[in-house]
DONU-923126 format. One record per residue (C-alpha): z, y, x. Coordinates in steps of 0.02 Angstrom, whole numbers, padded with zeros to 5 digits, always signed. Each point is the difference from the previous one (the first is absolute). Layout:
ZYX
...
This chain:
-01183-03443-09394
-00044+00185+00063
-00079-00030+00154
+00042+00194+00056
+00123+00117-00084
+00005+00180+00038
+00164+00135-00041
-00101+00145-00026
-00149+00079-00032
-00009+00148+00116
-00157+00003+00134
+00099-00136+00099
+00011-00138-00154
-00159+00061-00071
-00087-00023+00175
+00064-00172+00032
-00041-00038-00184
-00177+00038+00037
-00011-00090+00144
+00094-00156-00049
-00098-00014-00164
-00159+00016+00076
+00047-00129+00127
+00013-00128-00151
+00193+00007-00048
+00084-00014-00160
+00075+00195+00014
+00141+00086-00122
+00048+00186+00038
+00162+00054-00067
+00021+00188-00040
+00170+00080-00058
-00081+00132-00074
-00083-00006-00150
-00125+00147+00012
-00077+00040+00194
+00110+00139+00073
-00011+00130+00136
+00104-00055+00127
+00083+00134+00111
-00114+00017+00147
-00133-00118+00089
-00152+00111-00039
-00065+00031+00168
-00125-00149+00073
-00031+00014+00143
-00201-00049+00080
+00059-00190+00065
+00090-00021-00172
-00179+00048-00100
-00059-00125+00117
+00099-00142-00072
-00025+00051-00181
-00183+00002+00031
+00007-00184+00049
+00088-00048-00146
-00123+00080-00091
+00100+00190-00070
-00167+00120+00077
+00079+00183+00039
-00104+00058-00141
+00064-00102-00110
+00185+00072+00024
-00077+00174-00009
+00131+00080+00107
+00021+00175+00106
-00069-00008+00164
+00105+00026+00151
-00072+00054+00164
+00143+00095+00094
+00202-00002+00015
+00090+00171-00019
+00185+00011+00083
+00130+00128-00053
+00185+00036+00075
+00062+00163-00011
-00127+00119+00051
-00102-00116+00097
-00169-00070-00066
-00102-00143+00092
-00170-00059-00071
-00120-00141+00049
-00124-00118-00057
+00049-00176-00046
-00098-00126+00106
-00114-00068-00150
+00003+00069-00215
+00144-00066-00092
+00031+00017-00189
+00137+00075-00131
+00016-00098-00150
+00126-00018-00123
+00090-00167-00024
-00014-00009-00172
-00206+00007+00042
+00024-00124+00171
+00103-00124-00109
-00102+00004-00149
-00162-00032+00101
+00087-00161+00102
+00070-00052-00187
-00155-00031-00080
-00080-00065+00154
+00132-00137+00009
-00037-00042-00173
-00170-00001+00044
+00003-00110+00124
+00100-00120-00127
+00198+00023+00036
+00106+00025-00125
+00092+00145-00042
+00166+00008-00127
+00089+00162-00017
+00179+00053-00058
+00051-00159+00117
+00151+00041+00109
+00046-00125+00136
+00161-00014+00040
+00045-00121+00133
-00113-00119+00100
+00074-00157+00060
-00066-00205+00002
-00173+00061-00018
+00013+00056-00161
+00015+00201-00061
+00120+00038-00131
-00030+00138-00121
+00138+00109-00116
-00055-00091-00139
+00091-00172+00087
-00191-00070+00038
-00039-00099+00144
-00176+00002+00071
-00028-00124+00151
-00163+00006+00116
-00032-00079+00147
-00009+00185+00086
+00085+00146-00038
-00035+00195+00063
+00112+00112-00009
-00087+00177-00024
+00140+00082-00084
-00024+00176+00071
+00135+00125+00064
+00139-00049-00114
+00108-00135+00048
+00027-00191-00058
+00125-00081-00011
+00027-00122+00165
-00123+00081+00066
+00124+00139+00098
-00101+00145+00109
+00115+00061+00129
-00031+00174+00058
+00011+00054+00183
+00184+00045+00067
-00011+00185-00001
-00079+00006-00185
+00156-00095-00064
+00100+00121-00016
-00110+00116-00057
-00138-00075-00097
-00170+00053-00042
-00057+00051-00168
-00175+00010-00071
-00064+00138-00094
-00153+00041-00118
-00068+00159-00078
-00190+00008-00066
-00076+00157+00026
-00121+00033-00135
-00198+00053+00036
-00005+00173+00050
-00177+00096+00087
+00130+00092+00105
+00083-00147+00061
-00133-00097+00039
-00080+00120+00119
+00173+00000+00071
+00003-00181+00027
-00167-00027+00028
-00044-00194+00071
+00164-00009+00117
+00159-00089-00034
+00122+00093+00024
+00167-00026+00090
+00137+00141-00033
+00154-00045+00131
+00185+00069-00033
+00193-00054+00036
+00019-00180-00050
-00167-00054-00083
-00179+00045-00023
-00137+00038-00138
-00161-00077+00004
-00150+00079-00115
-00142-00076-00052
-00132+00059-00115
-00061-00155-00126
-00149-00034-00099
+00032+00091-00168
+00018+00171+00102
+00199+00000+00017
+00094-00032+00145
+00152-00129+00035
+00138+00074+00091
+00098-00119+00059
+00187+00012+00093
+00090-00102+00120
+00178+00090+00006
+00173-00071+00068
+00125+00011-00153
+00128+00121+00098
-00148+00139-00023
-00022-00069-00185
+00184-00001-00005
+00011+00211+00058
-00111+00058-00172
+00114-00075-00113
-00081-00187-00025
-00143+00112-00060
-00172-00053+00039
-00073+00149-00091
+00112+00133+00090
-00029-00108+00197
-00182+00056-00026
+00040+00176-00045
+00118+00022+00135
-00127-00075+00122
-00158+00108-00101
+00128+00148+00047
+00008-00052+00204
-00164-00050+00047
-00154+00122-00063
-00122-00128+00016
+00086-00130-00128
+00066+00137-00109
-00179+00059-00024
-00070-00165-00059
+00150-00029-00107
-00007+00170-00086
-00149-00103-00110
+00120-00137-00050
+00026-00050-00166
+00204-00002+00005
-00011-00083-00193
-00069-00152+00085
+00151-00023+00091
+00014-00112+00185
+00016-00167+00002
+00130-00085+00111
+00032-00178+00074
+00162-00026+00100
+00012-00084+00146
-00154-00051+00092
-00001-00085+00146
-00127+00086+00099
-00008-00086+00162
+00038-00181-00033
-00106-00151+00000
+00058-00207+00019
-00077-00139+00097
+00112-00132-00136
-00069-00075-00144
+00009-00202-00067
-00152-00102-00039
-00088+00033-00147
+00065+00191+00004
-00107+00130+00069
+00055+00177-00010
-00129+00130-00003
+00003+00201-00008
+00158+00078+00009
+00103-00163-00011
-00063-00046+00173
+00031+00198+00038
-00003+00161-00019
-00081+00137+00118
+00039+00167+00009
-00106+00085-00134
-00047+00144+00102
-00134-00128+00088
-00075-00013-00168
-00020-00214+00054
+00110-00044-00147
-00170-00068-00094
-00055-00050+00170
+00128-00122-00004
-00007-00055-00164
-00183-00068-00013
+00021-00048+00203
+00131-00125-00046
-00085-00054-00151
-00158-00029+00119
+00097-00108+00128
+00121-00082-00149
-00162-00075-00074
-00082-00043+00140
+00186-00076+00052
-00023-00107-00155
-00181-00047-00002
+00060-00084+00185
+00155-00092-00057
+00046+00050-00175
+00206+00040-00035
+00045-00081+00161
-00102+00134+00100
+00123+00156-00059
+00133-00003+00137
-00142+00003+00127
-00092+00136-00082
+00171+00103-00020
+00016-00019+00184
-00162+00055+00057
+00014+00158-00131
+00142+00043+00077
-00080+00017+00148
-00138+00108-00063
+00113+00115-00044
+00117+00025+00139
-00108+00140+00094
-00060+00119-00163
+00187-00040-00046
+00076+00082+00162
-00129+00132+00002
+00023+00039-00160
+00206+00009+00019
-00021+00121+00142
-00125+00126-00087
+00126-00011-00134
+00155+00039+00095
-00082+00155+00103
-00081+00061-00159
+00166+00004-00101
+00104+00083+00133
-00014+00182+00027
+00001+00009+00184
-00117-00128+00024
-00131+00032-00142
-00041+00167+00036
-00072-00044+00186
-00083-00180-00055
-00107+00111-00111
-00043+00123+00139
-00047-00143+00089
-00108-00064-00136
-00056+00163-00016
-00062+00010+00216
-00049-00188-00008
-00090-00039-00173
-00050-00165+00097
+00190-00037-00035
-00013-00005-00186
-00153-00105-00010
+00093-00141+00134
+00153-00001-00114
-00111-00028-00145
-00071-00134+00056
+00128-00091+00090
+00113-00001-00158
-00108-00090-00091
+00014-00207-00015
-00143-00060+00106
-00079-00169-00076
+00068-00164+00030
């Protein structure tokens, strides 16, 4: 039998891959794709996130990235600017994912693509196919879409009005990058917020976090929401005026930003997104997933499968204050009374923007 079977092959299954085969086990990574994507967003890592690659053995270099020194905050008119508390990096998932890939299969897991698991019950996964795989462990690193059983309630006052995400690559451009510079960028309007990231081939990720009633106002249209919001705010309209509109934006409905869970059964230990989501705007979504890949090996090196409702517990703990910090920032940011004065403030108090930063992160175990 599989001593440790992992759903997903994202930085949070690739991570525990590493770390699980290096610690001796029998590891098999299950991919649904078949090729390595690009996933939506994730390309900011943040300085405590290198950190934990660089134990596992993915060097900074190696990734190649953008550096990231500062954090840039637009609503309306107002600007704020200030210097994040230690470098981070922007990198594209495609490049993160690849690296942890071939690093798991390094460090001897295996790693089957085209494999979509369907259900996990008795220890066992099942695929589409109709297979079965047992293992005395399972991880579920599944990523931002949802499994089935597996149900990610969002908070109350999203229900009615869920959150949507939203991609659109901006391509390299001189003029841009001098625009964009080594700052992240945080562009806050009615009902959701862009963040902008430049990444290591010289474009820049711009990626949205918009309530589906604003969606909902241009027609459905992704395309046309960015126009209309290029049109209102300057500062966004003159970093989208470089887009590449024949790209088009990719979407993903329904994210849960905001929820975690202390619940899991033995041999199940939920890593990434499927133990929770954080507001993206904290840019701790990769944070997260090689944190809980960290303390779900260590979990396992400790006790094995019986080990995972402990570890789930004590995750959700580490979460609980970047979570709430997080969820405020978010809420002031996307409401237009309240976004315009928590930049000024960021603006008066830059000290302000490099405490957020670094309380939102997930502090080690």
């Amino acid at each position: 039998m599989t001593e440790a079977l992992i759903v997903g092959a994202g930085p949070a299954g690739s991570a525990a891959a590493i770390g699980l085969a290096r610690s001796g086990a029998q590891v098999l990574l299950l991919e649904r794709a078949r090729e390595t994507g690009d996933a939506l967003c994730g390309g900011f890592l943040s300085w405590q996130t290198l950190a934990r690659l660089e134990a596992i053995g993915i060097a900074a270099d190696t990734l190649g990235g953008q550096r990231v020194t500062g954090v840039r905050l637009f609503a309306g008119k107002r600007m704020s600017e200030a210097r994040l508390p230690e470098a981070a990096l922007g990198v594209s998932r495609h490049r993160l994912d690849s690296v942890l890939q071939v690093a798991a299969e390094t460090a001897g897991a295996g790693l089957e693509r085209g494999v979509h698991a369907t259900a996990i019950a008795d220890g066992s996964v099942q695929t589409r196919d109709g297979a079965a795989l047992a293992a005395s462990a399972i991880f579920l690193a599944a990523g931002k879409h949802g499994f089935r059983g597996f149900a990610r309630e969002p908070a109350a006052w999203q229900r009615s009005d869920p959150v949507m995400g939203l991609r659109l690559r901006l391509p390299t451009h001189p003029a841009l990058e001098r625009l964009v510079g080594e700052a992240v960028e945080l562009h806050l309007f009615d009902r959701g917020y862009a963040g902008l990231v430049r990444q290591e081939d010289g474009s820049s990720n711009l990626c949205l976090a918009v309530h589906k009633s604003r969606l909902d106002e241009a027609g459905g249209d992704p395309g046309a929401l960015l126009r209309v919001l290029g049109d209102a705010l300057p500062r966004l309209g003159e970093r989208l005026a470089f887009a590449d509109w024949s790209r088009g934006v990719d979407a993903i409905g329904h994210v849960p930003y905001g929820w975690r869970t202390a619940d899991t059964a033995p041999g199940l230990f939920r890593l990434g997104d499927q133990a929770g989501v954080i507001p993206s705007l904290a840019g701790e979504g990769m944070g997260l997933a090689v944190a809980s890949a960290d303390a779900a090996v260590a979990a396992w090196r400790r006790g094995g499968g019986d080990a995972a409702p402990e570890y789930q517990r004590a995750l959700a703990a580490r979460m609980a204050r970047p979570f709430a910090l997080a969820n405020l920032v978010w809420r002031l940011g996307e409401n237009p009374r309240t976004a315009g004065p928590m930049t000024a403030a960021a603006s008066l108090f830059p000290s302000l923007v490099r405490i957020a930063s670094r309380t939102t992160r997930i502090r080690s175990g």
